[in-house]
VOPAGU-2260 file (C-alpha; in pm, 1 decimal, decimal comma):
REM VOPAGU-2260
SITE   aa  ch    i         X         Y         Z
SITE  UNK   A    0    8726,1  -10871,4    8731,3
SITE  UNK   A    1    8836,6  -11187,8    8537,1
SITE  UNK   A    2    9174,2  -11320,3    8535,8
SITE  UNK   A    3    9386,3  -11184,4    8241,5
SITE  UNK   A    4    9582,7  -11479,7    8226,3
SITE  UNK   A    5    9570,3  -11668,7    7900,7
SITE  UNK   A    6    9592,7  -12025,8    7851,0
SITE  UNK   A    7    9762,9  -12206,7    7573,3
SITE  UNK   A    8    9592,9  -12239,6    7256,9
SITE  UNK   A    9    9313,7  -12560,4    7217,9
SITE  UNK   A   10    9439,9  -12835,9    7038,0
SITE  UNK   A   11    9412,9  -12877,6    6677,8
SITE  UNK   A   12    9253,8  -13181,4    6618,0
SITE  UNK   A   13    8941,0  -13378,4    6462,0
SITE  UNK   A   14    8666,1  -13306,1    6721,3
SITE  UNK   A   15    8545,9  -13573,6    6928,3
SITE  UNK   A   16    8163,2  -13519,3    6875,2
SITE  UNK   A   17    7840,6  -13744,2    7006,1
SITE  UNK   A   18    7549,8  -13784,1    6900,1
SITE  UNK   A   19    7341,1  -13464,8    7024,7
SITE  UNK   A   20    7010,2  -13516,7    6828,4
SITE  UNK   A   21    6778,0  -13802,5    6655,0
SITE  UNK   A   22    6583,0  -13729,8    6331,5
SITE  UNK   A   23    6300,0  -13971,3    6410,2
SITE  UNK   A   24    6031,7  -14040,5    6156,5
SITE  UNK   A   25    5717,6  -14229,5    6247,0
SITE  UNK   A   26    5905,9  -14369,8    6553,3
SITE  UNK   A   27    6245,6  -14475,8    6363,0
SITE  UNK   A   28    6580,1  -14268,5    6404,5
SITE  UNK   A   29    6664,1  -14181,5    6042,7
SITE  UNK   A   30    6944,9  -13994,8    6107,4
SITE  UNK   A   31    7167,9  -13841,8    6372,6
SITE  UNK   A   32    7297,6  -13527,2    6408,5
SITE  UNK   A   33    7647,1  -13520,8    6601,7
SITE  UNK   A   34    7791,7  -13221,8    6802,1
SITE  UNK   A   35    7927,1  -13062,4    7115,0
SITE  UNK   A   36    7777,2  -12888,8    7390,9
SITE  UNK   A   37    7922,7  -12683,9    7692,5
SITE  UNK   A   38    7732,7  -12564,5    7990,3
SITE  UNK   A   39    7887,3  -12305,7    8205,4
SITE  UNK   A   40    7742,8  -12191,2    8551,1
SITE  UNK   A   41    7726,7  -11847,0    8655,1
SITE  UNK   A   42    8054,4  -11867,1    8817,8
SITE  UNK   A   43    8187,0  -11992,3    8514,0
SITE  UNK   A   44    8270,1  -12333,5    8635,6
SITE  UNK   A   45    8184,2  -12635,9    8393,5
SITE  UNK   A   46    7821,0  -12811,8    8484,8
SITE  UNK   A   47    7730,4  -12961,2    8161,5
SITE  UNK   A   48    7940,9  -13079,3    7813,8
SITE  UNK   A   49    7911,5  -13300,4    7563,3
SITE  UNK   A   50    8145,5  -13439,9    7257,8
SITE  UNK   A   51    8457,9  -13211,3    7236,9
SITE  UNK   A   52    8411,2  -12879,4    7435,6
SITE  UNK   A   53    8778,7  -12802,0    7441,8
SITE  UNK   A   54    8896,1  -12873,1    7023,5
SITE  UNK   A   55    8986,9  -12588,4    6836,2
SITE  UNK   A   56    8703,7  -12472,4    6621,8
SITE  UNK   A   57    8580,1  -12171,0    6442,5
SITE  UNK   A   58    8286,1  -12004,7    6609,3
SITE  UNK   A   59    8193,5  -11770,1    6313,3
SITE  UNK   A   60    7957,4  -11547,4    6366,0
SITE  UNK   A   61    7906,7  -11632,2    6676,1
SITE  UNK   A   62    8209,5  -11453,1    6760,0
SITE  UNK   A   63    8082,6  -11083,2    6672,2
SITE  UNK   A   64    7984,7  -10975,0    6976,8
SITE  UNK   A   65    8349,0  -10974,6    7082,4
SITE  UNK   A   66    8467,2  -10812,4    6748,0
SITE  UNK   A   67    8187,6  -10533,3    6870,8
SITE  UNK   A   68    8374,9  -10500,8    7227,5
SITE  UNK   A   69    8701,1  -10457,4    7077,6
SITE  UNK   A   70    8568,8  -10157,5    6844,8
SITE  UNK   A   71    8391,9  -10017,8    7130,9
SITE  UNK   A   72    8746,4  -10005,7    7311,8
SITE  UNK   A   73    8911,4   -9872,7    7039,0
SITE  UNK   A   74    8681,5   -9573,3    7023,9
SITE  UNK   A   75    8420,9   -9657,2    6815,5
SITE  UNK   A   76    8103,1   -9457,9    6929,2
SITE  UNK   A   77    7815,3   -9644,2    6858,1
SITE  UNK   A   78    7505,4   -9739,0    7126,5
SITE  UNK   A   79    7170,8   -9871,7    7051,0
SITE  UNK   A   80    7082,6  -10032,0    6717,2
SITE  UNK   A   81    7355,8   -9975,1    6522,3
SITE  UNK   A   82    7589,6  -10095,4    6775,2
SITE  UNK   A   83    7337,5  -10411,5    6770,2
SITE  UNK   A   84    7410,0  -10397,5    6380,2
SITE  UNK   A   85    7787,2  -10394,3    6383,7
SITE  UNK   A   86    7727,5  -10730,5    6550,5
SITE  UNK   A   87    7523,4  -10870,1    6356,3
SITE  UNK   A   88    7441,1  -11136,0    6097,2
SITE  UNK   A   89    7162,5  -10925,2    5931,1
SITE  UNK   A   90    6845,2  -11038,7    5690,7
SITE  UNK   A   91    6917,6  -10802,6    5437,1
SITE  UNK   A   92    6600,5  -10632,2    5543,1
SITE  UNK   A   93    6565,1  -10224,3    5456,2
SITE  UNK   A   94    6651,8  -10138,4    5798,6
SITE  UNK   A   95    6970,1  -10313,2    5785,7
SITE  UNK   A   96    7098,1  -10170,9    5436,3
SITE  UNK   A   97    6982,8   -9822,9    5590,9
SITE  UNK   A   98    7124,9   -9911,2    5950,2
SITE  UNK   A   99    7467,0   -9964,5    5735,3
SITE  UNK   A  100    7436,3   -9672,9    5552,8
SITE  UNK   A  101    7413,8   -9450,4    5839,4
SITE  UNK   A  102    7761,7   -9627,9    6029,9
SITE  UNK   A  103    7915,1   -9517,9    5649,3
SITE  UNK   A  104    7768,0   -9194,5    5648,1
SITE  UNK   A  105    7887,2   -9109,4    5949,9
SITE  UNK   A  106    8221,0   -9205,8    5903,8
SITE  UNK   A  107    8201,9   -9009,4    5568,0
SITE  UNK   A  108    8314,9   -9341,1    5397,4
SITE  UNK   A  109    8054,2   -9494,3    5099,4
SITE  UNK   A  110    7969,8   -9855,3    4999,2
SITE  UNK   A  111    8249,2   -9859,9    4810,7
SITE  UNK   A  112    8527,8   -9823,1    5095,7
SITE  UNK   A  113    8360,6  -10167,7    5198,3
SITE  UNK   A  114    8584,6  -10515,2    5151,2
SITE  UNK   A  115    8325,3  -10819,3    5254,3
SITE  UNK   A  116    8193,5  -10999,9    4995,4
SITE  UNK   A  117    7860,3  -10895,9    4754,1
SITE  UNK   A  118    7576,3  -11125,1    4818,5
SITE  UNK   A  119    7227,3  -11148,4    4803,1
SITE  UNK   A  120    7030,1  -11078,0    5118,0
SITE  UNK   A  121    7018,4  -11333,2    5390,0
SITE  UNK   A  122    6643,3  -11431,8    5422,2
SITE  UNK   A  123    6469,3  -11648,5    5203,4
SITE  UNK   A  124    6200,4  -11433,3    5161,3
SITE  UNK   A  125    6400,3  -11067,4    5148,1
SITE  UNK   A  126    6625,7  -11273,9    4886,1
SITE  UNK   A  127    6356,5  -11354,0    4696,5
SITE  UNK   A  128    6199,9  -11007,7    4673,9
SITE  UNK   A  129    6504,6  -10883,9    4590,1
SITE  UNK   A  130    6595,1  -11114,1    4302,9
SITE  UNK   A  131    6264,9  -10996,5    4175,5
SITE  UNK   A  132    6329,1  -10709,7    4168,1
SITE  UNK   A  133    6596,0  -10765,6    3944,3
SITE  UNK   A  134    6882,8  -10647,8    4220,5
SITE  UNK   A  135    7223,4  -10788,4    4211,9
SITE  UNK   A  136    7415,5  -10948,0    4498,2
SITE  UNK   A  137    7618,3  -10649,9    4713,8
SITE  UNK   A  138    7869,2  -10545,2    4975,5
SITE  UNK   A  139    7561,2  -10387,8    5162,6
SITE  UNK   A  140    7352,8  -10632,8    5173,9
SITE  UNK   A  141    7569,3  -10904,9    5253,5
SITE  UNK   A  142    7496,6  -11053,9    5618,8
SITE  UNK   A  143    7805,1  -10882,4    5746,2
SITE  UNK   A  144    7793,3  -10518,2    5588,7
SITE  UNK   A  145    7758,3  -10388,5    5969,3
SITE  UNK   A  146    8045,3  -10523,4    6152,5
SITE  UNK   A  147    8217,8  -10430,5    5831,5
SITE  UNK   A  148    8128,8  -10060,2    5809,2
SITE  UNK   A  149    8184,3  -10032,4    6188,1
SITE  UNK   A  150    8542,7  -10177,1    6117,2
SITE  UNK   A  151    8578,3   -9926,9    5842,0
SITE  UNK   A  152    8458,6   -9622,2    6075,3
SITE  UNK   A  153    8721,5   -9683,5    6390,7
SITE  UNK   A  154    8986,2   -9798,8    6175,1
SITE  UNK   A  155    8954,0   -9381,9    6037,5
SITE  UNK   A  156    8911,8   -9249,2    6408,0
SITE  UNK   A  157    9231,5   -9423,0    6476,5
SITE  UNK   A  158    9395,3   -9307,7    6173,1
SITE  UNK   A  159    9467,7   -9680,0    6013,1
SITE  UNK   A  160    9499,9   -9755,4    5682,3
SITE  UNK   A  161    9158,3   -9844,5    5509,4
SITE  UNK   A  162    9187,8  -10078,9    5188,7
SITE  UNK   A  163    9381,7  -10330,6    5409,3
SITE  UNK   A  164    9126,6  -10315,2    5733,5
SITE  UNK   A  165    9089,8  -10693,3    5675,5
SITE  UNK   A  166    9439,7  -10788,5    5685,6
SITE  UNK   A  167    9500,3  -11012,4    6004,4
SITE  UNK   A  168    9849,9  -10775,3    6046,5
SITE  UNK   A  169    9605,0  -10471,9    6080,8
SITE  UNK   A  170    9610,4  -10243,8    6431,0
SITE  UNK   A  171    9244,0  -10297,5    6430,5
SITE  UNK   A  172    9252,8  -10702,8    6348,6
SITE  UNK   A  173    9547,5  -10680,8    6591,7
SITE  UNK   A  174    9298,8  -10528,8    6854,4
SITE  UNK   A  175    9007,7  -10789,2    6760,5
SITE  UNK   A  176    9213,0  -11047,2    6814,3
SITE  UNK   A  177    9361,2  -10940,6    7163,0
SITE  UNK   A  178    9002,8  -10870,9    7304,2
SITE  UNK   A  179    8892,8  -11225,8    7146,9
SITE  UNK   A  180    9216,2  -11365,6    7343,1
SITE  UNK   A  181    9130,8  -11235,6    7683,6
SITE  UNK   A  182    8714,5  -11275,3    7673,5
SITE  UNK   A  183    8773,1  -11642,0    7607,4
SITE  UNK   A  184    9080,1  -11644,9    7805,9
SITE  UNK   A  185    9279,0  -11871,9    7595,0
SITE  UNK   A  186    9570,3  -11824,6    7314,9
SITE  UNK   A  187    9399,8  -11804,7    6936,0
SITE  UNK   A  188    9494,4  -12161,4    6783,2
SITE  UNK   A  189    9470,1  -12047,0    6418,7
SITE  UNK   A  190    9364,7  -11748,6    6211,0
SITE  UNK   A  191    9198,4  -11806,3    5886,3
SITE  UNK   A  192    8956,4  -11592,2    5656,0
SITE  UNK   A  193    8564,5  -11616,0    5756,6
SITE  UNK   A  194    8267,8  -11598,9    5478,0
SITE  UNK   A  195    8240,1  -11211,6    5447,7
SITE  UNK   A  196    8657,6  -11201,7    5433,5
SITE  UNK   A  197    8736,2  -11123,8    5790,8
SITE  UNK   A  198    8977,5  -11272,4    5996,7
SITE  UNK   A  199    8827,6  -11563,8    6179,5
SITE  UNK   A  200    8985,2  -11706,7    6498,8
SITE  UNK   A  201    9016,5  -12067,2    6612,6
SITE  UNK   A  202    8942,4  -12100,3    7010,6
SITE  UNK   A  203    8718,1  -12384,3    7222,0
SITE  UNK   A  204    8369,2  -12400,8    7247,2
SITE  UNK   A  205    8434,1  -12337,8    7628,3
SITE  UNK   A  206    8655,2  -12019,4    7574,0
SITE  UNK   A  207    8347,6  -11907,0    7374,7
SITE  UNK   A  208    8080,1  -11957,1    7639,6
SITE  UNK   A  209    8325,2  -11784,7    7879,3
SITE  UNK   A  210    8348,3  -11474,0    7705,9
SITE  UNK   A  211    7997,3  -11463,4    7624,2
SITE  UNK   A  212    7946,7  -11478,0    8021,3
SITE  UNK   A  213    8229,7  -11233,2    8068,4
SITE  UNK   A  214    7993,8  -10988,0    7828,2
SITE  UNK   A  215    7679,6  -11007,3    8003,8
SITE  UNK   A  216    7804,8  -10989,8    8380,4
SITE  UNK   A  217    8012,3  -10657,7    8282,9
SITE  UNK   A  218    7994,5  -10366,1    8432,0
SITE  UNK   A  219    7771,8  -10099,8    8330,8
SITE  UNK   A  220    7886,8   -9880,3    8091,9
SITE  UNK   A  221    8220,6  -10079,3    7939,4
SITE  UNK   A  222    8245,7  -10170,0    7627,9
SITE  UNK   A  223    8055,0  -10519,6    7706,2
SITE  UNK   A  224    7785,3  -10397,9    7829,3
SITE  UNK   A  225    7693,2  -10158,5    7593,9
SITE  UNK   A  226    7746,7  -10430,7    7359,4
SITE  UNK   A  227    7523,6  -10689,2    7542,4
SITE  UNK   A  228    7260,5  -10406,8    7605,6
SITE  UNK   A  229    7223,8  -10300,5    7215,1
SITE  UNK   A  230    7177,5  -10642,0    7116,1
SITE  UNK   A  231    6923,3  -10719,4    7341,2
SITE  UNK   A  232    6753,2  -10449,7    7323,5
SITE  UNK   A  233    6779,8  -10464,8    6936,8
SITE  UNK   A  234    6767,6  -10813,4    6896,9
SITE  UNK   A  235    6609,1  -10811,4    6515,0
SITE  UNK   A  236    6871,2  -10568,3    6436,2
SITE  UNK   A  237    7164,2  -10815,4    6516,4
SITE  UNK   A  238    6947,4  -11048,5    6271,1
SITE  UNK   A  239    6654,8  -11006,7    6119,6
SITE  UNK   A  240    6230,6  -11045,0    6217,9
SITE  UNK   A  241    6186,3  -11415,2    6117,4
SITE  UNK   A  242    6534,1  -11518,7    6256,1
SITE  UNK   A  243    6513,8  -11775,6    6551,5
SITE  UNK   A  244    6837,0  -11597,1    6768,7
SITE  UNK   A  245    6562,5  -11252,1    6778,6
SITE  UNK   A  246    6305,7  -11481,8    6879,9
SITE  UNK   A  247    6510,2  -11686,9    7118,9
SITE  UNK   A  248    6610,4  -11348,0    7285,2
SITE  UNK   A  249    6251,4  -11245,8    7282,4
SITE  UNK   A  250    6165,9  -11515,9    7460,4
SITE  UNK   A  251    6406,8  -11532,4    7765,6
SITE  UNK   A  252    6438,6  -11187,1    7989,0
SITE  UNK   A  253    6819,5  -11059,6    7980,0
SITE  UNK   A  254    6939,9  -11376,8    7741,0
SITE  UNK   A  255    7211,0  -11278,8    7542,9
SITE  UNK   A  256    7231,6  -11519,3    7202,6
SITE  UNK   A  257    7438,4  -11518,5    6914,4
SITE  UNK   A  258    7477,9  -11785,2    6581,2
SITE  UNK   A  259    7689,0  -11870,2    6350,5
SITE  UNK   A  260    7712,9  -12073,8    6021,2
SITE  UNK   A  261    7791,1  -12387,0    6016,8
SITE  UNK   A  262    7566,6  -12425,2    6292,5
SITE  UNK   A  263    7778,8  -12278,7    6598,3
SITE  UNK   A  264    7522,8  -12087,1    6897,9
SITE  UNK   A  265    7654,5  -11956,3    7173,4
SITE  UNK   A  266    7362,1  -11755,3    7492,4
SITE  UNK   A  267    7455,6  -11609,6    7794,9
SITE  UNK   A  268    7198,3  -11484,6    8078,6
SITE  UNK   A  269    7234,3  -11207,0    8301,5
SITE  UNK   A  270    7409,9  -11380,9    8571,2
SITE  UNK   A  271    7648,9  -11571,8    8359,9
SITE  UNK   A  272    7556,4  -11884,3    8259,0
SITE  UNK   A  273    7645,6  -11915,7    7910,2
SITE  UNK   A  274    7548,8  -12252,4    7670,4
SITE  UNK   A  275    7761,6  -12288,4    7350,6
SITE  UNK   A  276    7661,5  -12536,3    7089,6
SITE  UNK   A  277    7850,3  -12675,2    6787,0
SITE  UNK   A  278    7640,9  -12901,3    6489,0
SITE  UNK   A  279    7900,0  -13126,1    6342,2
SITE  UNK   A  280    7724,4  -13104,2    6003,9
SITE  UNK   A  281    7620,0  -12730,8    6082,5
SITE  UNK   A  282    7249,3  -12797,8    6080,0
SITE  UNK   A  283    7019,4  -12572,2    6164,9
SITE  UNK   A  284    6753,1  -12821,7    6245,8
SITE  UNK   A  285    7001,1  -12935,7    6553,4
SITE  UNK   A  286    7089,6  -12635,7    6615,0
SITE  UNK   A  287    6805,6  -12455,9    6756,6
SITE  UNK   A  288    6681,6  -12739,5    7021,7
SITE  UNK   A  289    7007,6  -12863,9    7116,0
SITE  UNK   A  290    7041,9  -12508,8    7255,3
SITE  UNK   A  291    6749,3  -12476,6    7392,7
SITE  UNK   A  292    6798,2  -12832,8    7562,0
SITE  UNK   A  293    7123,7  -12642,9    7726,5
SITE  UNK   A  294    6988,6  -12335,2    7861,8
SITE  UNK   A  295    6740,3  -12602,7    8002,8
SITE  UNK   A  296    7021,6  -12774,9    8148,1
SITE  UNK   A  297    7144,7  -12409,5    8263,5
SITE  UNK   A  298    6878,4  -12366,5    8442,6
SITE  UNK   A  299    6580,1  -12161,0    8248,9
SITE  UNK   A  300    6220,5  -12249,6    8265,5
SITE  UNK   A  301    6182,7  -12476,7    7998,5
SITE  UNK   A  302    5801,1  -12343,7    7956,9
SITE  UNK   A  303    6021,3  -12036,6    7803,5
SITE  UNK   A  304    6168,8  -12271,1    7594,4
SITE  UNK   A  305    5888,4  -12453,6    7409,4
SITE  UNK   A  306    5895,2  -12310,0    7090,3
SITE  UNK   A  307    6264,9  -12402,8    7011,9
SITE  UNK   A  308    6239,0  -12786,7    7061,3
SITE  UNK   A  309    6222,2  -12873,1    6718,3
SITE  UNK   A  310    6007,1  -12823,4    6414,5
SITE  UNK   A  311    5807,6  -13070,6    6303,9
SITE  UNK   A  312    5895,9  -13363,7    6046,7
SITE  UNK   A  313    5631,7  -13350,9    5753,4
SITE  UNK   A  314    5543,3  -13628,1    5579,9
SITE  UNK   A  315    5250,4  -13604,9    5317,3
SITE  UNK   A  316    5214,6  -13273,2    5427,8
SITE  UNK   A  317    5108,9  -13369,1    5801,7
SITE  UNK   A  318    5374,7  -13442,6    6101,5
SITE  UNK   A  319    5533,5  -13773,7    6088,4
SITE  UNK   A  320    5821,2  -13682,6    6356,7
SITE  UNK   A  321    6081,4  -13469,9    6479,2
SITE  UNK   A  322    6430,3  -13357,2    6577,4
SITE  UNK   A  323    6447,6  -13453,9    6907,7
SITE  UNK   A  324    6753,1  -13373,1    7130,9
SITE  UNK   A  325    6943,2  -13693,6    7318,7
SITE  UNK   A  326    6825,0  -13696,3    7708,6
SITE  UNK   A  327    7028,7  -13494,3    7948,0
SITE  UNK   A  328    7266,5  -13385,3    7665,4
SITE  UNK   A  329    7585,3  -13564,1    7925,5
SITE  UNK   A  330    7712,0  -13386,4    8250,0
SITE  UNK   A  331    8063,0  -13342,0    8350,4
């Protein structure tokens, strides 16, 4: 069992990113994409980091998992893919409007009771369809409708107010942020509002791969685990079919991998080692092979890894270049 002593809360400051990846076109860099990456091995100790690993920053998304854990201790009972979906960042596919249904239904609560934000779906190509289809944005099809409804459900099973389930003074906010505190193992540095209109909690991009690790190497049956285990086993649930976290998971046995806007990622394998990765300008583009780069670094077969290194740079319709990650990424 992990310590449950907390630390004091990272410093509030400007991050101290470095370069993490080139966008080089027919052999020239033509930009740079700056960032911070942390490395953690299985016994949590730090192996790898680069840029600021210890700033304050929001992880976003990225973050759900451990919003999942802290309904799970609070009584919510959920297993299997719609745990997966109340910690997701869903498509807006069918299954995920249904999958959020279902967490409403059987909380005998309705689309209404829900308090993120309408939007359109989250995928290009769902978005599109639905636009055709002459549908307007929506609380359920919004990226965060699951967590939401699963808020909404053990909020009622605890007998807390509804309407103001968001507010950061809530019991069940309260609770989020105490299990966010201990997984990460550090003091919240600030508490602001995220996309979808939940809470959102400042903490380091270390505290963040710790918890991650402190999901996966749970034992069986808490809270954690049953988290980890729905989203893996699930893994287009907690996004979507086309989505590169589903595909990441896919593709390494027992990872554990969650984004976030502004382009935050955070994996974990079965043994612990956890990567987290912050894109200063919240590109996607860096994103997905500066983390693959890590769990390189963290020891995975990079053979595993080959179809997250980058896609290519068109030019004329025919591959002039790439994003291609710095070498070695730093070392402690």
């Amino acid at each position: 069992m992990y310590s449950t002593f907390l630390a004091d809360a990272p410093v509030v400051r400007a991050p101290r990113h470095a370069p993490v990846a080139h966008l080089v076109r027919g052999g020239v860099i033509e930009g740079v994409h700056h960032g911070s990456v942390v490395v953690l091995g299985a016994d949590g100790t730090l192996k790898h980091r680069l840029g600021d690993a210890e700033a304050a920053f929001y992880p976003r998304s990225a973050v759900k998992p451990l919003q999942a854990v802290a309904m799970l201790r609070a009584g919510l009972p959920l297993d299997g893919e719609l745990l997966s979906l109340a910690a997701a960042s869903h498509s807006g596919e069918e299954r995920h409007l249904a999958g959020t249904r279902r967490i409403l239904e059987l909380a005998g609560l309705a689309e209404d009771d829900l308090r993120n934000v309408p939007d359109l779906p989250f995928d290009p190509a769902v978005r599109d369809t639905w636009v055709r289809a002459g549908r307007a944005p929506s609380r359920l099809a919004q990226n965060c409708s699951g967590k939401h409804a699963a808020m909404l459900w053990t909020a009622k099973l605890n007998g807390w107010s509804l309407p103001d389930y968001l507010d950061p003074a809530h019991p069940l906010q309260r609770a989020i942020r105490e299990t966010v505190e201990e997984l990460t193992g550090q003091r919240v540095a600030r508490v602001t509002v995220d996309g979808c209109g939940a809470p959102l909690f400042a903490i380091s991009l270390t505290g963040l791969a710790r918890a991650l690790s402190r999901v996966v190497t749970a034992a069986p049956g808490t809270p954690e685990a049953r988290v980890a285990d729905a989203m893996r086993a699930h893994a287009e649930m907690a996004s979507g079919a086309t989505r590169d976290v589903a595909a990441l998971m896919r593709a390494v046995p027992g990872l554990l991998a969650k984004d976030g806007f502004e382009g935050v990622q955070v994996a974990a394998l079965p043994d612990g080692r956890a990567v987290a990765v912050k894109i200063a300008d919240g590109a996607d583009r860096a994103r997905v092979p500066v983390a693959a780069a890590a769990l390189a670094l963290a020891g995975v077969d990079s053979a595993l890894l080959g179809e997250f290194s980058g896609a290519p740079l068109l030019g004329g319709g025919v591959p002039v270049g790439s994003v291609r990650v710095v070498d070695g990424l730093g070392a402690a």
